[in-house]
C-alpha positions in Angstrom: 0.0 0.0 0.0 2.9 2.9 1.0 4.6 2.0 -2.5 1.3 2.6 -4.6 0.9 5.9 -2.3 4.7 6.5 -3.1 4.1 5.7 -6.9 1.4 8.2 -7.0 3.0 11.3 -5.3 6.1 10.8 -7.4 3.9 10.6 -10.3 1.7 13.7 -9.8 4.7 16.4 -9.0 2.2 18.9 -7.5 3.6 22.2 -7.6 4.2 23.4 -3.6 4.6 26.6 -2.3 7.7 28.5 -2.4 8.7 30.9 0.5 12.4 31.5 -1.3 12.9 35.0 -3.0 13.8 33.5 -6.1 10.3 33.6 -6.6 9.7 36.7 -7.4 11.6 36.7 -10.9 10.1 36.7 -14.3 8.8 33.3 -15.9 10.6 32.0 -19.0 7.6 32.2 -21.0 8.1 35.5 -22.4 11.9 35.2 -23.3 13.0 34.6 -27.0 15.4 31.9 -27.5 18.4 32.0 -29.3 20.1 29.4 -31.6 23.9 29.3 -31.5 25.5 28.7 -34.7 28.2 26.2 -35.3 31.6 26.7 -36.0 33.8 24.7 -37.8 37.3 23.6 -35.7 40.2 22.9 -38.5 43.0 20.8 -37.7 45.2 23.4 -39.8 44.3 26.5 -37.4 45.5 24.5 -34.3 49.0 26.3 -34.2 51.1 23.9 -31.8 53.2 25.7 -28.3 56.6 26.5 -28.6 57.9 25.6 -25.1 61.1 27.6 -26.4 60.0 31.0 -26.1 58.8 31.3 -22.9 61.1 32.7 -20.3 59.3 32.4 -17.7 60.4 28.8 -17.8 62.7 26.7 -15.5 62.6 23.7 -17.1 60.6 21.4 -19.6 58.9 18.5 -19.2 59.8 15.2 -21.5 56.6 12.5 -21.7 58.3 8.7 -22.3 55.4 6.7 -23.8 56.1 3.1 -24.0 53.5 0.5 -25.9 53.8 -3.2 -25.7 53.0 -6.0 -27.9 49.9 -7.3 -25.8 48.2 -3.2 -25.9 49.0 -2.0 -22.4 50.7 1.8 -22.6 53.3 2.9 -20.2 54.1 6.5 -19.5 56.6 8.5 -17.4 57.7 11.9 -17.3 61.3 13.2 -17.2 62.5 17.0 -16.7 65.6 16.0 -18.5 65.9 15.0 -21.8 68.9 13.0 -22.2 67.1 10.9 -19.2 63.9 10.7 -21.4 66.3 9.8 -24.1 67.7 7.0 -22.6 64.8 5.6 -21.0 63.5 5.3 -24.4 66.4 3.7 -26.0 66.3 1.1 -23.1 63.0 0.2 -23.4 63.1 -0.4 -26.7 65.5 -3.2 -26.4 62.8 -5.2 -24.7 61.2 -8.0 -26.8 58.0 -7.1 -25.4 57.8 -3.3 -26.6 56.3 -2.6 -29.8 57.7 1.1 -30.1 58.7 4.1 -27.1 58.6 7.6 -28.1 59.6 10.9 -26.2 57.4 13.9 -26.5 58.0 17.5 -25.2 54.6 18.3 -22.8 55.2 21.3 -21.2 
């Protein structure tokens, strides 16, 4: 009996009383709406960072991503690049790794 009495209350959604301020503002009903248009994203306006020119910077960070043969992907980050370097080269010797490459992130 209290779930068909439950079922019915949720089902009806009578509108109670409000006591907040917010009701006191202007219904949506005589608002226009407005349609955004689209824009188009091109791969060829992306312009890519150059980590170079920033002065600001102390040092940059090197990403070491390393994929194996069975589809698991392996990644560590190194502030140094001949580390990353290394790293790289090393894990490549590995029978298991299908191919490790370093890429500047930040």
């Amino acid at each position: 009996m209290d779930a068909e009495i439950l079922s019915i209350a949720v089902l009806a959604r009578v509108a109670l009383p409000c006591d907040s301020s917010l009701s006191d503002l202007p219904t949506l009903t005589g608002m226009a709406s407005v349609t955004k248009t689209s824009t188009k994203k091109s791969s060829s306006n992306k312009e890519r960072t150059n980590f170079n020119k920033d002065k600001r910077r102390k040092h940059h960070h090197f990403l070491v991503t390393v994929y194996y043969a069975d589809g698991e992907k392996f990644g560590r980050v190194y502030t140094d690049k001949d580390k990353a370097d290394r790293f790289a080269a090393r894990q490549k010797r590995s029978p298991v790794v299908k191919s490790a490459r370093v890429n500047m992130v930040s």
